[in-house]
The first five atom37 places (N, CA, C, CB, O) and aatype in JSON, in Angstrom:
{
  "aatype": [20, 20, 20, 20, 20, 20, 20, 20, 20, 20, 20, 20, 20, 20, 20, 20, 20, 20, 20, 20, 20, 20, 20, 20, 20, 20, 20, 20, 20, 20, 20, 20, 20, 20, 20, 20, 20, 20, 20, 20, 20, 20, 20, 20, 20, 20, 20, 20, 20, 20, 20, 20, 20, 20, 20, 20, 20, 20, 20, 20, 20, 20, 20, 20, 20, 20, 20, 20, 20, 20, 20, 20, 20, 20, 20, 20, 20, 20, 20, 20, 20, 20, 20, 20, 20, 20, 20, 20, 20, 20, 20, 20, 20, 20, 20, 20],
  "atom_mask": [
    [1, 1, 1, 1, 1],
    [1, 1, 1, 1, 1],
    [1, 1, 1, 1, 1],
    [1, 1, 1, 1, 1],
    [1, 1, 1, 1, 1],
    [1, 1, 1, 1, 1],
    [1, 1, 1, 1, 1],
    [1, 1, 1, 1, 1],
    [1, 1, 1, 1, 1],
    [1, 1, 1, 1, 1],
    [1, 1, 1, 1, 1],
    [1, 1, 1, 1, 1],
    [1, 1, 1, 1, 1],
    [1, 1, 1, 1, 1],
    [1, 1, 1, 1, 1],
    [1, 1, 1, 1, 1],
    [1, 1, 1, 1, 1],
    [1, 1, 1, 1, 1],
    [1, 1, 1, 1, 1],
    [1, 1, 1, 1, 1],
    [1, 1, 1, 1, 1],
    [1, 1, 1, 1, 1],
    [1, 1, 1, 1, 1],
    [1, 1, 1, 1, 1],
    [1, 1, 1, 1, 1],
    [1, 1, 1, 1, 1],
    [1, 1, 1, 1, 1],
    [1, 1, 1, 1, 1],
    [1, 1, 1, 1, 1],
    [1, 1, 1, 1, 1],
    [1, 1, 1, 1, 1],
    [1, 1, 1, 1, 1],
    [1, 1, 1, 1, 1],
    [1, 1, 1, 1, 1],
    [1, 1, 1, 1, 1],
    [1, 1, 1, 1, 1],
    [1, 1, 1, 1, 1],
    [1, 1, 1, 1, 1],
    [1, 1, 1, 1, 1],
    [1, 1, 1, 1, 1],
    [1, 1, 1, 1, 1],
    [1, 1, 1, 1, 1],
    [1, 1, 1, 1, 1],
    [1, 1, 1, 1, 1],
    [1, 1, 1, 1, 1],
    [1, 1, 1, 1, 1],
    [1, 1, 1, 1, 1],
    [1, 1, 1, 1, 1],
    [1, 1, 1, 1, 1],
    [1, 1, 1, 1, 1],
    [1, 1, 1, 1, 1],
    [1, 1, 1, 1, 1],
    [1, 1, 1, 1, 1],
    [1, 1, 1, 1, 1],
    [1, 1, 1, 1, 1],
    [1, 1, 1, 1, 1],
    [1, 1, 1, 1, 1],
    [1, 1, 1, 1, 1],
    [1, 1, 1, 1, 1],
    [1, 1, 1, 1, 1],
    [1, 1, 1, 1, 1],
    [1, 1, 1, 1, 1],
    [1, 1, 1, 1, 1],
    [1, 1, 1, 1, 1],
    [1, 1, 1, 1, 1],
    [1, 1, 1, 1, 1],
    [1, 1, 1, 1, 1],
    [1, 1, 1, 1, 1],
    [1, 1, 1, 1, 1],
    [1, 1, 1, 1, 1],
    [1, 1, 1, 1, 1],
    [1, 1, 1, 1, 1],
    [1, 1, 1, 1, 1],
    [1, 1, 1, 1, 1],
    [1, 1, 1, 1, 1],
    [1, 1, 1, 1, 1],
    [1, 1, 1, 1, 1],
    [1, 1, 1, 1, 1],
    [1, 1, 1, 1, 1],
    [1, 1, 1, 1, 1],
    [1, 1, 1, 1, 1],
    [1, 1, 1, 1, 1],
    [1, 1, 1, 1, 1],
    [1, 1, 1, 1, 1],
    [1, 1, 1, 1, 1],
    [1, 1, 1, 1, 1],
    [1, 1, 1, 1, 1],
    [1, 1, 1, 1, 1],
    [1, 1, 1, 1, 1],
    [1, 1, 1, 1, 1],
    [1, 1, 1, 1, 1],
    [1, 1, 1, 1, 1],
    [1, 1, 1, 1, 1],
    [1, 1, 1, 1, 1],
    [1, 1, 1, 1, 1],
    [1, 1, 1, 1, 1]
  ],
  "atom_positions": [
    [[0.16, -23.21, -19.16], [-0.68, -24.22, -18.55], [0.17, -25.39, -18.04], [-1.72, -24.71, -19.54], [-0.1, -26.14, -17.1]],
    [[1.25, -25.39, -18.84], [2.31, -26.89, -18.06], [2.95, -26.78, -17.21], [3.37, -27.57, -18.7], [3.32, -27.7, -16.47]],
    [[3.36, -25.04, -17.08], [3.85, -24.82, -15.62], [3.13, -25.12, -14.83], [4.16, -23.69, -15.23], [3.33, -26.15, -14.18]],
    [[2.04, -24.31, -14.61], [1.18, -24.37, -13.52], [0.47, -25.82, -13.52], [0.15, -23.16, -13.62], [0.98, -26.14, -12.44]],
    [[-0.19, -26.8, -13.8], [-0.29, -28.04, -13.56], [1.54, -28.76, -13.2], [-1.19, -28.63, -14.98], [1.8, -29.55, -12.29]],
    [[2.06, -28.47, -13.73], [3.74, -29.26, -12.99], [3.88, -28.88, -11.86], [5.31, -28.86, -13.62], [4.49, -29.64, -11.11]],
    [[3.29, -27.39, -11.23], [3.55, -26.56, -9.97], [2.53, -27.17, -8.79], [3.23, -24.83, -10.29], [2.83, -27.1, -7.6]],
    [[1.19, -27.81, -9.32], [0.36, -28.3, -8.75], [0.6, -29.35, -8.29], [-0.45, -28.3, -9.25], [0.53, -29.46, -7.07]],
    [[1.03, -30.69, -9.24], [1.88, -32.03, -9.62], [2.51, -32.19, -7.83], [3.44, -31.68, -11.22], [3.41, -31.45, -7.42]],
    [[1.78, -33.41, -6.81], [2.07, -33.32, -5.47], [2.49, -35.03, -5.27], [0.66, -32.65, -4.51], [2.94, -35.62, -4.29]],
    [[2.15, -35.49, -6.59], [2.58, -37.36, -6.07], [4.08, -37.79, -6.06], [1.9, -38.65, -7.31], [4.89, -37.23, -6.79]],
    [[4.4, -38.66, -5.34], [5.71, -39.66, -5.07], [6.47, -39.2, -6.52], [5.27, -41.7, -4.93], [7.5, -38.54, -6.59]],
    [[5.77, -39.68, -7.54], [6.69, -40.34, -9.25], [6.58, -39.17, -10.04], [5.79, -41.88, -10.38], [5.37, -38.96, -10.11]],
    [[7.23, -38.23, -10.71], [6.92, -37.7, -11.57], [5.88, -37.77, -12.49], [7.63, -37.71, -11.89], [5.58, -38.93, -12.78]],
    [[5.02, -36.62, -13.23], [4.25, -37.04, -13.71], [4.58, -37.58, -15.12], [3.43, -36.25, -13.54], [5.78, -37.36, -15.33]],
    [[4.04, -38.14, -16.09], [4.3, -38.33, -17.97], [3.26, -37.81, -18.41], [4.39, -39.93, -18.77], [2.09, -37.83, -18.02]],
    [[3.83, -37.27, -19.36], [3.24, -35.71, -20.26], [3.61, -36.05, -21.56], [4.07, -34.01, -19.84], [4.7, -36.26, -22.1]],
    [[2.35, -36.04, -21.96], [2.49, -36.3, -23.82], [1.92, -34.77, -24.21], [1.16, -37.91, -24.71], [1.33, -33.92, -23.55]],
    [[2.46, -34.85, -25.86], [2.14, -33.47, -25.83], [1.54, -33.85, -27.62], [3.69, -32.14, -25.38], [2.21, -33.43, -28.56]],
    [[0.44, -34.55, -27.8], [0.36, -35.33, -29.64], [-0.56, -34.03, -29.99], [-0.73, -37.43, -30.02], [-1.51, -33.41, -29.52]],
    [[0.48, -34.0, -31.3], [0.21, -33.05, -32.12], [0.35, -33.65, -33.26], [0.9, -31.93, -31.98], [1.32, -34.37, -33.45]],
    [[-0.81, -33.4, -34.42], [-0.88, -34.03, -35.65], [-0.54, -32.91, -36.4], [-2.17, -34.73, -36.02], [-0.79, -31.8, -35.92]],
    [[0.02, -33.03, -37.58], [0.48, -32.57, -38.49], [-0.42, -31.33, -39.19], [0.77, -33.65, -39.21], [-0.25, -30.13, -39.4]],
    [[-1.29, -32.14, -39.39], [-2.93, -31.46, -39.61], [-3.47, -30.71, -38.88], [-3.95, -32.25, -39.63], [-4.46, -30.11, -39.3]],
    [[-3.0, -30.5, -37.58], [-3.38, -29.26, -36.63], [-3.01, -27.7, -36.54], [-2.99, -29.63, -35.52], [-3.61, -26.71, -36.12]],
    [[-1.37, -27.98, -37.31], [-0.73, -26.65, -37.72], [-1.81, -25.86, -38.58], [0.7, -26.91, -38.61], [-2.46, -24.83, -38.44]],
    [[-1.68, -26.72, -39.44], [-2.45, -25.86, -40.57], [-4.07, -25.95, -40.93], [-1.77, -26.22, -41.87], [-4.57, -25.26, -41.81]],
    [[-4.75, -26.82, -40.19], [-6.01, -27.17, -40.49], [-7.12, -26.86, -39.21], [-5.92, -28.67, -40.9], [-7.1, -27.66, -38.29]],
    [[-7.64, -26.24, -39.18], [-8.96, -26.09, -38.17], [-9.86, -27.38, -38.39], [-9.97, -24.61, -38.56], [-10.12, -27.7, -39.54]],
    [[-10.32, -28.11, -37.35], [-10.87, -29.34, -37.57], [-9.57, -30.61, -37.66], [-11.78, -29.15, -38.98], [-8.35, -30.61, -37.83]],
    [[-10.54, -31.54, -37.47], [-10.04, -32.84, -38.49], [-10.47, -33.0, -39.54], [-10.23, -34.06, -38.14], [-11.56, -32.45, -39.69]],
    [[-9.99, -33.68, -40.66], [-10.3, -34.1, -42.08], [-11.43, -35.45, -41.72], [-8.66, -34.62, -43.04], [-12.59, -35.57, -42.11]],
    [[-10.65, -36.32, -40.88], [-11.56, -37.61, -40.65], [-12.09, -37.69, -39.49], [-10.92, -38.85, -40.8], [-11.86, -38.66, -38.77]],
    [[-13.08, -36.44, -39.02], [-13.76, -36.37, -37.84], [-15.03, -36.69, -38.44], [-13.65, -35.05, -37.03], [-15.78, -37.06, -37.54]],
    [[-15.88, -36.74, -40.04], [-16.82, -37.05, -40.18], [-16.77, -38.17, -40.41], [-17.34, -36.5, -40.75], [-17.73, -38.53, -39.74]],
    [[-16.46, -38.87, -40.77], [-16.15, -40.38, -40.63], [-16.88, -41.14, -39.08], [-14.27, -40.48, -40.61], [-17.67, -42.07, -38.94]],
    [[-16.47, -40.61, -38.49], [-16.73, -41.12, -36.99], [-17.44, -40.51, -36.13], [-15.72, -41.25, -36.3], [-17.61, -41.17, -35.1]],
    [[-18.15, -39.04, -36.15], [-18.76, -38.49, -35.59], [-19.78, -37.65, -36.81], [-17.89, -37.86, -34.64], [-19.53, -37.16, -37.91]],
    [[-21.09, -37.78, -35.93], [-22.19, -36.95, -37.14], [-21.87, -35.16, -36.22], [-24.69, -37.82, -37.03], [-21.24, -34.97, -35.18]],
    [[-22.41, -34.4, -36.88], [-22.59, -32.88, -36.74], [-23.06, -32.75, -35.46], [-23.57, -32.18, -37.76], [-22.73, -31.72, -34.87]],
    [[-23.78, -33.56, -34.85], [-24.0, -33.47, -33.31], [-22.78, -33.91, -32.42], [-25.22, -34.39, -32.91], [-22.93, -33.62, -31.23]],
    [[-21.74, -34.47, -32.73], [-20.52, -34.97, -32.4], [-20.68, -36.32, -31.5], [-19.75, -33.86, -31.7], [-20.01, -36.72, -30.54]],
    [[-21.96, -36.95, -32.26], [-22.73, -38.04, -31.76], [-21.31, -39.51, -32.77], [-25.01, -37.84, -32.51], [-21.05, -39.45, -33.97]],
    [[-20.81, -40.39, -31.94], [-20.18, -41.5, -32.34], [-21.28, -41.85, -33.38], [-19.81, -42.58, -31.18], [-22.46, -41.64, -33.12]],
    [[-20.86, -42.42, -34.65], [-21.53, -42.99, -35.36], [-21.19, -44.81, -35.29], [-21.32, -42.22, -36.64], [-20.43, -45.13, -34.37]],
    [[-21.59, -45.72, -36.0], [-21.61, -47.04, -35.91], [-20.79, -47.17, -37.38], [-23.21, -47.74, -35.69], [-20.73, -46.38, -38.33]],
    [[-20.21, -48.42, -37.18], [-19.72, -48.61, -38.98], [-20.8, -49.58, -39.4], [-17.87, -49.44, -39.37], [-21.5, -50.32, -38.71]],
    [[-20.76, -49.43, -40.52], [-19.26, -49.46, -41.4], [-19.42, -47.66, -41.19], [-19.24, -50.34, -43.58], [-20.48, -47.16, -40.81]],
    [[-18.65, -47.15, -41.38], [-18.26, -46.01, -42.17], [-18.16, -45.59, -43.19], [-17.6, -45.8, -42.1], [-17.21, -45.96, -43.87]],
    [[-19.12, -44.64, -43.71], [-18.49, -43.86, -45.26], [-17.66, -43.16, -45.01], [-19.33, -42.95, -46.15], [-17.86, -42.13, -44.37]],
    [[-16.45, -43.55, -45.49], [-15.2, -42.9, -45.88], [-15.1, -41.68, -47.06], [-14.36, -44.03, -46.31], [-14.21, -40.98, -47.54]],
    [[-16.0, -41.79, -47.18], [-16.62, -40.46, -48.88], [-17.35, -39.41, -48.09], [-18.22, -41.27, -50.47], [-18.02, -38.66, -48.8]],
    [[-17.38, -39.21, -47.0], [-17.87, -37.91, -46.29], [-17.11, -37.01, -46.56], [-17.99, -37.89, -44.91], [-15.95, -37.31, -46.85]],
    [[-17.59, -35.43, -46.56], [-17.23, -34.4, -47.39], [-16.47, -34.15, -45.78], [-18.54, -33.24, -48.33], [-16.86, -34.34, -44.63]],
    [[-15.17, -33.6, -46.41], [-14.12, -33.23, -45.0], [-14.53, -32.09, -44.34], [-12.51, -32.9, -45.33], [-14.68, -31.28, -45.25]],
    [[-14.83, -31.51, -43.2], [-15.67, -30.21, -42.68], [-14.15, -29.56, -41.89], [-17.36, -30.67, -41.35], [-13.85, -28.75, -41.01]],
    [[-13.9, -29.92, -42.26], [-12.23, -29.15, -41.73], [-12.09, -28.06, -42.98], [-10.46, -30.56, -41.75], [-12.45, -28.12, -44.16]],
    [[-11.26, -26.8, -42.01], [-11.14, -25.77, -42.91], [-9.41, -25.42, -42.91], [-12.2, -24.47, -42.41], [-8.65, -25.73, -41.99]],
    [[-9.21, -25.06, -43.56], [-7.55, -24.48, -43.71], [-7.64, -23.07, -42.13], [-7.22, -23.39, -46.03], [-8.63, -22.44, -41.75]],
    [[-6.56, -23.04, -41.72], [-6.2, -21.63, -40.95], [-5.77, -20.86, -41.8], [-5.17, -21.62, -39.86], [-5.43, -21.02, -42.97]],
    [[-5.83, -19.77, -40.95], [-5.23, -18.29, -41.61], [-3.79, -18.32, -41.78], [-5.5, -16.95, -40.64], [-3.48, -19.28, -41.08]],
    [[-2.66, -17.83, -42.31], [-1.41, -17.36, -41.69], [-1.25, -17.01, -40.67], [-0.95, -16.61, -42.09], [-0.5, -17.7, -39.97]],
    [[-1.66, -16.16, -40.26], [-1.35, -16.29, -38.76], [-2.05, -16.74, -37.6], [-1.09, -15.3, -38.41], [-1.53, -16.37, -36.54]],
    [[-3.14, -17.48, -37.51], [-3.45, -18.91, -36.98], [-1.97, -19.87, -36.88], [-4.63, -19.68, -38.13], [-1.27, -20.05, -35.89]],
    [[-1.76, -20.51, -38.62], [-0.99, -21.08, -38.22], [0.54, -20.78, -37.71], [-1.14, -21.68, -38.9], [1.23, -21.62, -37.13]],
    [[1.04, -19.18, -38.1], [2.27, -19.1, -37.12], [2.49, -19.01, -36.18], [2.86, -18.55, -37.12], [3.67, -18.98, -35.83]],
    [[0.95, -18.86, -34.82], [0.69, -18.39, -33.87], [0.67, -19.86, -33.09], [-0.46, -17.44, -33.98], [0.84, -19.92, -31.88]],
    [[0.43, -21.06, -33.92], [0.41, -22.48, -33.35], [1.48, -22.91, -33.61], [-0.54, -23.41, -33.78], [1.59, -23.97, -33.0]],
    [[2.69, -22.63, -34.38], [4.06, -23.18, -34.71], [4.92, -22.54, -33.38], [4.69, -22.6, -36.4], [5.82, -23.01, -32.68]],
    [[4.37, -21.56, -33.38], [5.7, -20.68, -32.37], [4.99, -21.13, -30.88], [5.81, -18.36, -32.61], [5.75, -21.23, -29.91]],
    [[3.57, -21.4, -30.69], [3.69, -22.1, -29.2], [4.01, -23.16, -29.05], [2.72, -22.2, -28.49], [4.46, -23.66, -28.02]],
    [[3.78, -23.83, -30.43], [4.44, -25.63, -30.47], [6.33, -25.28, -30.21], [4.07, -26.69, -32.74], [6.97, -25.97, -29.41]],
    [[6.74, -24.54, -30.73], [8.37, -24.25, -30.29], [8.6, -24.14, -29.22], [9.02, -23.19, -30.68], [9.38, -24.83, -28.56]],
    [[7.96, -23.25, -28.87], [7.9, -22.94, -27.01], [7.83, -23.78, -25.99], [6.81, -22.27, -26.55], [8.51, -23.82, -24.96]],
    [[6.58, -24.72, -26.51], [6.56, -26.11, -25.82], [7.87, -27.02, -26.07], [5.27, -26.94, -26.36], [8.29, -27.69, -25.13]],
    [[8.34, -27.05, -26.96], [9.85, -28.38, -26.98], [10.81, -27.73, -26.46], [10.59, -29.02, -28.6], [11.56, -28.47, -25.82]],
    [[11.25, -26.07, -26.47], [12.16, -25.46, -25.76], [12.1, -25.56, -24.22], [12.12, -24.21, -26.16], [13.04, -25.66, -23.44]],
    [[10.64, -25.51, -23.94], [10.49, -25.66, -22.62], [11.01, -27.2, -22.02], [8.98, -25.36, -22.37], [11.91, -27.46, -21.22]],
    [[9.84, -28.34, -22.97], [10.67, -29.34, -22.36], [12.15, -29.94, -22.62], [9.98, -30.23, -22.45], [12.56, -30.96, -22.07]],
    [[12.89, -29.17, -23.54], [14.2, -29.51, -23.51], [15.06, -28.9, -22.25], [14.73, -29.1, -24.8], [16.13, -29.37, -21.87]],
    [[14.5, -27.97, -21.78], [15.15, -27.44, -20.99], [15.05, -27.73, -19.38], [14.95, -26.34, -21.32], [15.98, -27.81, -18.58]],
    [[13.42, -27.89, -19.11], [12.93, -27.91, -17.98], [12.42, -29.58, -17.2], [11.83, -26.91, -18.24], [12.2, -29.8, -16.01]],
    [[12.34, -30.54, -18.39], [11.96, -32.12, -18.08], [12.71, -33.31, -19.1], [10.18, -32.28, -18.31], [13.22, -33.24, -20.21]],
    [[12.51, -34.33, -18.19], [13.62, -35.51, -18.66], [12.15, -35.6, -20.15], [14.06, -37.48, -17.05], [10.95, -35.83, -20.01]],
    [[12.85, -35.36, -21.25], [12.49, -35.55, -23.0], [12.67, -37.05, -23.11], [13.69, -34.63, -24.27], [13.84, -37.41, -22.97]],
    [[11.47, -38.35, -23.41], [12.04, -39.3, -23.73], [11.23, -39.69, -24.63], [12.38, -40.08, -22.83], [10.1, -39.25, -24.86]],
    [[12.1, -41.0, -25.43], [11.56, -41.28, -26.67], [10.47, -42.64, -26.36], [12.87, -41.59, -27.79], [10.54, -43.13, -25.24]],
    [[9.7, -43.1, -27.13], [8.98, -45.14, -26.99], [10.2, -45.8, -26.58], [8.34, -46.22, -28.85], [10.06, -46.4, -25.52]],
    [[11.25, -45.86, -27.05], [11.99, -46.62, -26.41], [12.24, -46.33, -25.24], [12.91, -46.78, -26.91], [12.31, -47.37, -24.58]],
    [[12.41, -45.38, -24.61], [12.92, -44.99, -23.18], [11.74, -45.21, -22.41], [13.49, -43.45, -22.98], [11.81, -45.48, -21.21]],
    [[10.49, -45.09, -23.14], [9.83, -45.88, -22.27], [9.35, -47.3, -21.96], [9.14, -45.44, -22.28], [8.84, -47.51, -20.86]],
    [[9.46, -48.19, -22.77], [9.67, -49.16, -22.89], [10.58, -49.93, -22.11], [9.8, -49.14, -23.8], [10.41, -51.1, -21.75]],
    [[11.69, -49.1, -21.84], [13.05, -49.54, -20.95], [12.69, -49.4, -19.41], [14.49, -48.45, -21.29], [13.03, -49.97, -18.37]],
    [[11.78, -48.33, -19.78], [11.09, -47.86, -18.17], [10.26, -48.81, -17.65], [10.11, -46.51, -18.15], [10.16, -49.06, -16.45]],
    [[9.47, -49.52, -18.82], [8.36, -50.42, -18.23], [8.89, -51.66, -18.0], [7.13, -50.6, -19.12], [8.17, -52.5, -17.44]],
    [[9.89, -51.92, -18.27], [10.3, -53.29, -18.06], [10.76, -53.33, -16.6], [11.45, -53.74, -19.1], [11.18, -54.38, -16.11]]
  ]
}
């Protein structure tokens, strides 16, 4: 999918491409603190917030999660190889 949107990609500036991945995504189907902030209709709720909501996130399988490690690899091989990799600071240096 990053090829083909980069292949599409027709403006002056390069595009910036984040790629956020939480920790909790490897191995967890759901979020833990998606009930917190959204009811079962995936309706925004108001606070305060109960923080004591039962977590509706489930664990993955094994191979769920080796099947999301090895495209997450794929993705940093790709951009190590194929786009300028930069860190907050480098962008920061950029925005100034």
């Amino acid at each position: 999918m990053l090829q083909e949107k980069l292949a599409q990609w027709s403006a002056s500036r390069p595009p910036f491409i984040t790629a956020l991945i939480h920790e909790d995504n490897f191995y967890r189907n759901g979020n833990p603190w998606r009930s917190f902030f959204y009811d079962a209709n995936d309706k925004p709720l108001s606070p305060p917030y109960n923080l004591n909501t039962p977590d509706t996130s489930r664990p993955r399988t094994r191979e769920q999660t080796e099947a999301i490690f090895g495209a997450y690899e794929e993705l940093v091989a790709y951009a190590a190889k194929n786009l300028c990799v930069v860190t907050s600071k480098d962008i920061v240096t950029l925005a100034k």
